[in-house]
C-alpha positions in Angstrom: 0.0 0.0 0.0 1.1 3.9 -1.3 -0.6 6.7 -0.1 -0.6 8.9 -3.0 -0.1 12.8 -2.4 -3.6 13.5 -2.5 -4.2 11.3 0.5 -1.1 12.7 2.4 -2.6 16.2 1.2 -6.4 15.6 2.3 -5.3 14.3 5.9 -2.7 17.4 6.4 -5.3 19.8 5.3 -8.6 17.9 7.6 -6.3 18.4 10.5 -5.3 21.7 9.7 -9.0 22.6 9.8 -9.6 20.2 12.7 -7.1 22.2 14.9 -8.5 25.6 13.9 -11.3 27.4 15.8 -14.2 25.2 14.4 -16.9 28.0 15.2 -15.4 29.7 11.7 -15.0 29.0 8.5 -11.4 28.5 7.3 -10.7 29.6 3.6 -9.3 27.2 1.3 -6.2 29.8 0.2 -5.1 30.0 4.4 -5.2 26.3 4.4 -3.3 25.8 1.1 -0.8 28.3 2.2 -0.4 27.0 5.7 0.4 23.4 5.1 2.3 24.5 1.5 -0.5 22.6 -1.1 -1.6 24.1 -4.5 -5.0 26.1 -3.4 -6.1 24.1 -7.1 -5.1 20.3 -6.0 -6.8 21.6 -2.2 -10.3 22.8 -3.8 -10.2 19.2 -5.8 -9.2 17.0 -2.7 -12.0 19.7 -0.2 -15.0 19.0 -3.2 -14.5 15.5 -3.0 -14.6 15.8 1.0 -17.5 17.6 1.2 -19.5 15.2 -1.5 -18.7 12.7 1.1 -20.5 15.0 3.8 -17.3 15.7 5.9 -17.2 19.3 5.5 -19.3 21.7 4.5 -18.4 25.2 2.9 -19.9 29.0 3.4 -19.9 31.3 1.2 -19.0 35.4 0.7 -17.0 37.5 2.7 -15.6 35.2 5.6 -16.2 32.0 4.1 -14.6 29.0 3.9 -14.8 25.1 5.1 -15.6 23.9 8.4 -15.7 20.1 9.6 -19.1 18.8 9.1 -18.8 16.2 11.9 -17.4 16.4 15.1 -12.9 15.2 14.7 -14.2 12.9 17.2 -16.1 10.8 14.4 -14.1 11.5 11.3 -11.4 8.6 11.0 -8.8 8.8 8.5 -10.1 6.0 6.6 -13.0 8.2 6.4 -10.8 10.9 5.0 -8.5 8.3 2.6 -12.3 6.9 1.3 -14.1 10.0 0.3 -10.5 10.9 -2.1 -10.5 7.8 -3.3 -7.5 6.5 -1.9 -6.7 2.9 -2.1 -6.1 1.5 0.8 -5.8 -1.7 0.0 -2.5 -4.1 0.0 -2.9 -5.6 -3.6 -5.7 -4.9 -6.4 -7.0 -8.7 -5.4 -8.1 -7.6 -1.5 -10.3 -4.8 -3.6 -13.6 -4.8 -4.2 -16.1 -3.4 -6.4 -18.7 -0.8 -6.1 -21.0 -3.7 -5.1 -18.6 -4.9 -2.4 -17.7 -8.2 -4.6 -14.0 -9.1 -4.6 -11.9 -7.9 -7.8 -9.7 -11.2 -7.8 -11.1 -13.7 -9.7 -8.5 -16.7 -8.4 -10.4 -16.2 -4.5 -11.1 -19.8 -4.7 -7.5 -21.2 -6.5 -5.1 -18.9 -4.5 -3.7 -20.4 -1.9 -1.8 -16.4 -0.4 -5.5 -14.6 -1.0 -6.4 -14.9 2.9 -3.3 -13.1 3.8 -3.4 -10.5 1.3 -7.4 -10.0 2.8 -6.4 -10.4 6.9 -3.7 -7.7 6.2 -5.7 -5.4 4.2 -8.4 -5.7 6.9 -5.8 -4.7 9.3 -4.8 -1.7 7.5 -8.3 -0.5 7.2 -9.1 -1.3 10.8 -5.7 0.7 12.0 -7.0 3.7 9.5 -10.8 3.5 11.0 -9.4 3.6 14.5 -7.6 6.7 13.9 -9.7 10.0 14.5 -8.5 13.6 13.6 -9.2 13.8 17.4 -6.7 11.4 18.2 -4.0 13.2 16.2 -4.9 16.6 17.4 -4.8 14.6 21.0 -0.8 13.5 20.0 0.2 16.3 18.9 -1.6 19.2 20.6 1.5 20.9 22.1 2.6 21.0 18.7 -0.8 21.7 16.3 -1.3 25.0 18.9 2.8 26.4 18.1 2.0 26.0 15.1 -1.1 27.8 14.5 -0.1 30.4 16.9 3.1 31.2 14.9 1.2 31.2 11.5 1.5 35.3 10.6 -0.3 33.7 6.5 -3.1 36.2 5.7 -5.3 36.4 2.7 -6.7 39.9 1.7 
């Protein structure tokens, strides 16, 4: 399993807006330019997020995203999911859009139950992560962070 750059970029970004003040919007240009990601990959990666109903957005003069759902109940399995990120060991432990198994040697292959029970593992060890947890680990750090940010966008 690779988590592609639009993975990594969805999970900086849903944390970035996890550890902001979740009362107000966050514009998608602060983000961008806070955790160094093209505002044009970030508005790609936040449509697909908010399709999944994860965030939502406000518009005009103040606008921006704000987490749909408490960090408490967004995992990042959630997060890998609504960009389409594979999370998945090998293309035979995938399934398709009607939850049947892509491989078609299930019943001949005698290494497909460990290619599954992994897999399973990695999505369980994804779906136990919240963006509560992280902020949790690392909330020394997420507050320096944000209270040293001086990015601005007129």
């Amino acid at each position: 399993m690779r988590v592609t750059t639009k993975g990594r970029y969805a999970l900086r970004a849903m944390t970035n807006l996890a550890a902001s003040d979740s009362t107000q919007p966050k514009a998608i240009k602060v983000i961008a330019a806070e955790e160094n990601i093209s505002p044009e990959f970030l508005e790609q990666i936040f449509f697909k997020l908010k399709k999944a109903d994860i965030i939502s957005s406000v518009r005009g003069p103040g606008g921006g995203f704000l987490l749909h759902k408490s960090p408490a109940s967004i995992s990042v399995k959630m997060i890998f999911e609504a960009v389409d990120e594979g999370i998945d060991l090998t293309p035979c432990t995938s399934c398709t859009d009607d939850d049947e198994p892509m491989c078609t040697r299930i019943d001949t292959c005698l290494v497909y139950d460990v290619w599954r029970e992994a897999s399973e593992r990695i999505r369980n060890y994804f779906d136990g992560i919240t963006l509560q947890s992280i902020l949790d680990k690392t909330s020394a750090r997420a507050a320096s962070l944000l209270a040293d940010s001086e990015i601005t966008i007129n």
